[in-house]
N, C-alpha and C positions, 0 to 999 in steps of 0.2 A: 504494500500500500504506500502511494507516495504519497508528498506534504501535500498537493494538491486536492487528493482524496479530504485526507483529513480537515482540511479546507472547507473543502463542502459538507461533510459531517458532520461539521460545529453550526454552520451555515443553516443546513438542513434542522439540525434539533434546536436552534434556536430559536426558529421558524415555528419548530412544529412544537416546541414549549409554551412557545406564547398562546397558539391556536390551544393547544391541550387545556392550558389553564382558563382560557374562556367556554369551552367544550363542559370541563368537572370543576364547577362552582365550589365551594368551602373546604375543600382538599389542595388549594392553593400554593403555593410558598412566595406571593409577590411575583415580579415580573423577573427579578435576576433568579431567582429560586427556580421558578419555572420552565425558566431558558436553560439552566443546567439538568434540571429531569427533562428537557425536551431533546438536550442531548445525548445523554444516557438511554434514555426511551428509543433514540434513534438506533442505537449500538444493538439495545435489545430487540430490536424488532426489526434490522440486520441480521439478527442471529436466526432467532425465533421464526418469526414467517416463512422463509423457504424451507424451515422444517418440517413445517405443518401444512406443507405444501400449500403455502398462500403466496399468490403469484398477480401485482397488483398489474404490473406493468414495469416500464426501465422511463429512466427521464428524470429529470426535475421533481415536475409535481407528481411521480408516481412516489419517490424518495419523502416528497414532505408530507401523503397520507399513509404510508409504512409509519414513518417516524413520528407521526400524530398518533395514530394505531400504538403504538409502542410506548409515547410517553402516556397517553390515558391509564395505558395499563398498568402503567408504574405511579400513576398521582391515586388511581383507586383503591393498591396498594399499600400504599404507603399510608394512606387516609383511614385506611381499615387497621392499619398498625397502629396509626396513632391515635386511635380511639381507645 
């Protein structure tokens, strides 16, 4: 993976952090909190999705609803932890 990738990865879940935290209401962290689970979320749902044979598309905005898909997963998470 080059610097480039990782580039758009931050790019991507920062994207799809901010969309996630408007998406799941009171499981929040603020908008820098959320930008860093929308990054994470991105990693995860890199991982996770073509596991589970989920297959959105390739592109841009295919990248930023995987990693929307992935950071929700981890704000409801985390939200159910911290309860």
């Amino acid at each position: 993976m080059g610097i480039e990738s990782i580039i758009v990865w931050l790019i991507v879940g920062a994207i799809a952090g901010w969309l996630a935290g408007l998406i799941v209401t009171g499981y929040g962290f603020g908008l820098i909190g959320n930008i860093v689970v929308g990054i994470v979320g991105a990693f995860i749902a890199g991982w996770l999705l073509p596991r589970l044979g989920i297959a959105i598309g390739t592109g841009f905005i295919a990248a930023i609803i995987n990693a929307v898909i992935g950071a929700v997963i981890l704000l409801v998470i985390i939200g159910l932890i911290k309860r």
